[in-house]
C-alpha positions in Angstrom: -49.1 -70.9 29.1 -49.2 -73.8 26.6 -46.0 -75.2 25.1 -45.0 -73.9 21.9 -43.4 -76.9 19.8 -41.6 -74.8 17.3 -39.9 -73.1 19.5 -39.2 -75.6 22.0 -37.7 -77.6 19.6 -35.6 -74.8 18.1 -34.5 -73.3 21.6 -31.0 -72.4 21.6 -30.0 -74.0 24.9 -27.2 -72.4 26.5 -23.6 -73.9 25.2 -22.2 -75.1 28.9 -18.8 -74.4 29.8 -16.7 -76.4 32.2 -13.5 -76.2 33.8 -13.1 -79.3 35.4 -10.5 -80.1 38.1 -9.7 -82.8 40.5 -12.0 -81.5 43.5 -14.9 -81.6 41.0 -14.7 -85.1 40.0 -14.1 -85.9 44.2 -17.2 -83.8 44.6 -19.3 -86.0 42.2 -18.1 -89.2 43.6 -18.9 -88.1 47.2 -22.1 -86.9 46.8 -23.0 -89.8 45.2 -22.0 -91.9 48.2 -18.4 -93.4 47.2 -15.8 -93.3 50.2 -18.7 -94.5 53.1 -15.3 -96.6 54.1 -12.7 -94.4 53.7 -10.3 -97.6 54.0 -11.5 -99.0 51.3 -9.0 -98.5 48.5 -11.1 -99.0 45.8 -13.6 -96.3 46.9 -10.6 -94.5 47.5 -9.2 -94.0 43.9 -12.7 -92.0 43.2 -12.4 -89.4 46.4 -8.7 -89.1 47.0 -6.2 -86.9 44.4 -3.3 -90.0 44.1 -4.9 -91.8 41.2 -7.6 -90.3 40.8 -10.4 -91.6 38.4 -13.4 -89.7 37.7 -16.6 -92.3 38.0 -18.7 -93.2 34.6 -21.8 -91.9 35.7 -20.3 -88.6 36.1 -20.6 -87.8 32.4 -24.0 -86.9 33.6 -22.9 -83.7 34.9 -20.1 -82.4 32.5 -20.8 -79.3 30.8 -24.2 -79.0 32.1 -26.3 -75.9 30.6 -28.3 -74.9 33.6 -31.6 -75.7 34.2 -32.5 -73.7 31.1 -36.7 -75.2 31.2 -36.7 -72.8 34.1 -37.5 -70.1 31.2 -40.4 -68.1 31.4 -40.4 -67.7 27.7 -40.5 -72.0 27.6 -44.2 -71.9 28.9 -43.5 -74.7 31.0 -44.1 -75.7 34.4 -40.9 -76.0 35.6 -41.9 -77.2 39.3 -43.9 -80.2 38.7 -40.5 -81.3 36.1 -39.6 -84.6 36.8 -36.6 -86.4 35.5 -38.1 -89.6 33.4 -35.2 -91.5 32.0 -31.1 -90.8 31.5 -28.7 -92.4 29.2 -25.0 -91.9 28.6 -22.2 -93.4 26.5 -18.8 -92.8 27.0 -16.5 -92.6 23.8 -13.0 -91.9 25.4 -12.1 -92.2 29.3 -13.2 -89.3 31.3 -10.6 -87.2 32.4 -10.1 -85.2 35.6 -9.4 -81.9 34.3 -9.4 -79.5 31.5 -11.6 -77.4 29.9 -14.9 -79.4 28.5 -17.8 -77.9 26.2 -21.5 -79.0 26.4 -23.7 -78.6 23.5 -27.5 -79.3 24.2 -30.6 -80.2 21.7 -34.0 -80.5 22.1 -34.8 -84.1 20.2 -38.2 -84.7 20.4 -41.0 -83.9 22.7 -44.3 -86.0 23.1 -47.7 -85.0 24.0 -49.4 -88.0 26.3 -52.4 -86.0 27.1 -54.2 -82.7 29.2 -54.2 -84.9 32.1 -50.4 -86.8 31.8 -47.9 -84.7 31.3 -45.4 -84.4 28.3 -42.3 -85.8 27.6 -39.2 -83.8 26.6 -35.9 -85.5 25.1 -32.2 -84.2 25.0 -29.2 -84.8 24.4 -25.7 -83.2 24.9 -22.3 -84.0 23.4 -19.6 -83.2 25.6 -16.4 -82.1 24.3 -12.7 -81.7 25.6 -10.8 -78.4 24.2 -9.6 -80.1 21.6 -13.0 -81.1 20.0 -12.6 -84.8 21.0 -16.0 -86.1 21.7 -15.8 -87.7 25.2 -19.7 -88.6 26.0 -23.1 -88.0 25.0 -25.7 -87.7 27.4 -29.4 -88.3 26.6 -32.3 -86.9 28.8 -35.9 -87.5 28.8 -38.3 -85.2 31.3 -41.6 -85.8 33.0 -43.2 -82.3 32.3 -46.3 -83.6 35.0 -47.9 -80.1 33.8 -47.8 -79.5 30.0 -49.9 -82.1 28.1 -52.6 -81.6 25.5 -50.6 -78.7 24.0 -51.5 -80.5 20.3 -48.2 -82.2 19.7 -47.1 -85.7 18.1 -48.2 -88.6 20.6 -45.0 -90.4 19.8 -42.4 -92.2 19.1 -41.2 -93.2 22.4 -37.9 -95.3 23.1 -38.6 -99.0 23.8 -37.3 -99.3 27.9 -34.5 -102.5 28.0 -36.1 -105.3 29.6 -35.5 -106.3 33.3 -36.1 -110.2 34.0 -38.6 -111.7 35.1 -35.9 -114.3 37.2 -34.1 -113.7 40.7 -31.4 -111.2 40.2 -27.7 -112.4 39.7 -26.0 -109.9 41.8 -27.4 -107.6 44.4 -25.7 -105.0 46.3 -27.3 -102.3 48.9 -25.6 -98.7 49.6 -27.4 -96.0 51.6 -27.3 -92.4 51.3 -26.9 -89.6 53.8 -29.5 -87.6 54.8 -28.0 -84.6 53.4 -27.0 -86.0 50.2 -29.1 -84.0 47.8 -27.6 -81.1 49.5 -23.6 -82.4 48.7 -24.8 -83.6 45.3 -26.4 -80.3 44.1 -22.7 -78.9 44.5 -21.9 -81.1 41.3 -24.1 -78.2 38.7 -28.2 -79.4 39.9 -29.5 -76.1 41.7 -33.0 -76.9 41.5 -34.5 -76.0 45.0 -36.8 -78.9 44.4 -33.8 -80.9 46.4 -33.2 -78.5 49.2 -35.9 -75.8 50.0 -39.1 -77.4 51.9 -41.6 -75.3 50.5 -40.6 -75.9 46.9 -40.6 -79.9 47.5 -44.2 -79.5 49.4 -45.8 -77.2 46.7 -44.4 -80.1 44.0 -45.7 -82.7 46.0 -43.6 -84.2 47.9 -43.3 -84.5 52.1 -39.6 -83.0 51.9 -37.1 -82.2 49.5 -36.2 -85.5 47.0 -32.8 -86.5 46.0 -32.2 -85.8 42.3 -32.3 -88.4 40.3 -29.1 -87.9 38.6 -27.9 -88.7 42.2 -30.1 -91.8 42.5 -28.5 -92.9 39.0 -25.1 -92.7 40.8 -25.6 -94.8 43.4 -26.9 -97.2 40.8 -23.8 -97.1 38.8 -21.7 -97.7 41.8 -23.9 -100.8 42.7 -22.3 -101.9 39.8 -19.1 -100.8 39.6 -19.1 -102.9 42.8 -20.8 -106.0 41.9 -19.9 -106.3 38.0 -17.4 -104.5 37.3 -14.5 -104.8 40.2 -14.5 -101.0 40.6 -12.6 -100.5 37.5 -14.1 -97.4 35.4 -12.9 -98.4 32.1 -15.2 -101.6 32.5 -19.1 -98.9 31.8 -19.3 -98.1 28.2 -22.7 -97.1 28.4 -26.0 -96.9 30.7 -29.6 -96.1 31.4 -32.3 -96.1 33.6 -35.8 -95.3 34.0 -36.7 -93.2 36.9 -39.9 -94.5 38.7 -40.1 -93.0 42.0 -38.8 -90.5 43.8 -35.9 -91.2 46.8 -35.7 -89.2 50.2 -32.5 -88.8 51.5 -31.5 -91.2 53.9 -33.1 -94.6 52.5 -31.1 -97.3 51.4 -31.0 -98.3 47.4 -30.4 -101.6 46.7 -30.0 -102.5 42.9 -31.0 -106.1 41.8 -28.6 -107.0 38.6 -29.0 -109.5 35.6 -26.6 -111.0 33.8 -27.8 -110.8 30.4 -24.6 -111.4 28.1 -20.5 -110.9 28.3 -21.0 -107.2 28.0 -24.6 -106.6 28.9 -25.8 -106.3 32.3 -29.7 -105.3 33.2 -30.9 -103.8 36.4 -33.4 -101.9 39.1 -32.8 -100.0 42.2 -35.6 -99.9 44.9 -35.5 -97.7 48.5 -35.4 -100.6 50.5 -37.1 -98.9 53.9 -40.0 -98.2 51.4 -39.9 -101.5 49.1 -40.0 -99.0 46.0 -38.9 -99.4 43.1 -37.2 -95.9 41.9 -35.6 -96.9 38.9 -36.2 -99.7 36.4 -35.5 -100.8 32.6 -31.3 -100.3 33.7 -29.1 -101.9 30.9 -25.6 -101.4 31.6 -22.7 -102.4 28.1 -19.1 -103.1 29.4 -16.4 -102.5 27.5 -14.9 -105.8 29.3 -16.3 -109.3 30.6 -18.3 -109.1 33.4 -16.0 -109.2 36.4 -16.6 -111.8 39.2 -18.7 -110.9 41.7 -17.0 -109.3 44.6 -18.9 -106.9 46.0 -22.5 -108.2 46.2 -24.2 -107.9 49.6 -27.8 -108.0 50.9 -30.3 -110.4 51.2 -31.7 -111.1 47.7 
C-alpha cells in the first residue's frame, strides 16, 4: 500500500497526555546511562528525588503520541521505520511533574525515490496545564520502505556542519546491554528494541537501541564536557542519526567549539569505529563551561 500524501499530511495524530512525576524523569535519566557512579553527585541530581532535575534531552519523550505510523490505514511500512534526525528546543525549564499535553503535526514529507525510502517530518509542542509552551520537538523518519509514491522531492533541512579539525572536547560513556530494554519504559514500545525476531526481519543481528536513547547519551557527553552538568546551560539540540547502536558498545562524542553558545558534535560506537550520529549542534543558554569532564583518547 502506497502512501497517501493528503492524508498523511492531514492525519490527526493522537493529542498525548502525560502525567509526569519524579520516578519518570529518574526513569529517563537512567535509561539513558546517568548514575553509572552512583557517587557522583552531579549524576546524582538527575537519578535521586533531593533536587531533582529532569535532563534536556528528555523533552524528547514528554507527551509522546504513541507510535501512531504503526496505522494500518497510514500505508506505511512501519518495520523498516528508522529514526533519521531529532531536534528539540526548550522554552522554559523542564519540570518534574504535572500534567503536560503533546500536540503532534505532520510537516512535510519527501519522496527520495522507489528504491530510497521517504522522509517524514514532525513536530510536537509540549505544553504544561496551564498552556505554557515548555518545548518543541522536531522529528524526521527514515521510512526505508515507502519511496516513489509521487510526492515533492524536497526541501530538505540543511544538517549543521561538523569540523573538519580535531575535536575540542571528547568524552566516552557506555551503555548496558539491556539498555533499550530500561529506556523503552520512558513511552518507545516499538519491539524493534526488544523482540529478536522483529530486529532480524528489519535487518538487524539483534534488537538496536533506539535512537532517542543514543541522543541521550549524546546530550550527557555534553552536559559533562560543556556544560558542568548544569541543565539550564542546553537551550537547544540536534542530531543526525547515521547508524544504528547495539546495546552494550561504548559512544564517544567528539565536540567542537564553534562560538560562546554554540557547540557541534558526533557520536561513534567505539568497539565498531561507527559513526551513529553526526551534523550535532548544541545552543547554550550560558558560556561554554570549562572542560571538566572530558575523557578518552582523542
Amino acid at each position: 500500500m502506497a502512501i497517501d500524501l493528503d492524508r498523511l499530511m492531514s492525519w490527526p495524530v493522537p493529542e498525548g497526555r502525560q502525567t509526569l512525576t519524579p520516578k519518570d524523569c529518574i526513569l529517563y535519566a537512567l535509561g539513558v546511562g546517568l548514575g553509572a557512579d552512583p557517587t557522583d553527585e552531579r549524576q546524582l541530581r538527575f537519578v535521586y528525588e533531593k533536587d531533582l532535575r529532569p535532563l534536556p534531552t528528555m523533552a524528547a519523550v514528554l507527551a509522546y503520541p504513541g507510535f501512531w505510523q504503526r496505522d494500518p490505514a497510514l500505508g506505511l511500512d512501519w518495520v523498516r521505520l528508522l529514526h533519521a534526525e531529532q531536534a528539540v528546543e526548550i522554552h522554559r525549564p523542564l519540570p518534574v511533574e504535572g500534567v503536560l499535553v503533546g500536540r503532534t503535526r505532520v510537516t512535510n514529507v519527501v519522496d527520495k525515490g522507489a528504491s530510497k525510502g521517504a522522509l517524514l517530518f514532525q513536530e510536537r509542542r509540549v505544553e504544561d496545564a496551564d498552556g505554557n509552551l515548555l518545548c518543541t520537538v522536531s522529528m524526521t523518519s527514515f521510512c526505508r520502505g515507502d519511496g516513489g509514491f509521487g510526492g515533492p522531492s524536497g526541501p530538505v533541512p540543511v544538517p549543521a556542519a561538523v569540523p573538519g579539525r580535531a575535536p575540542d572536547r571528547v568524552h566516552d560513556l557506555p551503555t548496558l546491554p539491556q539498555a533499550a530494554l530500561i529506556y523503552r519504559l520512558s513511552g518507545d514500545y516499538n519491539p524493534l528494541h526488544a523482540e529478536p525476531a522483529i530486529a532480524k526481519g528489519a535487518g538487524f543481528e539483534r534488537p538496536i537501541l533506539h535512537g532517542l536513547c543514543t541522543f541521550g547519551v549524546a546530550g550527557h557527553a555534553v552536559l559533562a564536557a560543556c556544560c558542568g552538568y548544569d541543565p539550564d546551560a542546553i537551550r537547544a539540540i540536534r542530531a543526525r542519526f547515521t547508524a544504528p547502536v547495539y546495546p552494550g558498545e561504548t559512544l564517544r562524542t567528539e565536540m567542537w567549539i564553534e562560538g560562546v553558545d554554540d557547540i557541534r558534535f558526533r557520536t561513534r560506537a567505539v568497539e565498531r569505529d561507527v559513526i551513529v550520529l553526526n551534523n550535532g549542534q548544541v545552543r547554550t543558554a550560558k558560556p561554554v563551561a570549562a572542560d571538566t569532564g572530558s575523557s578518552a583518547d582523542a
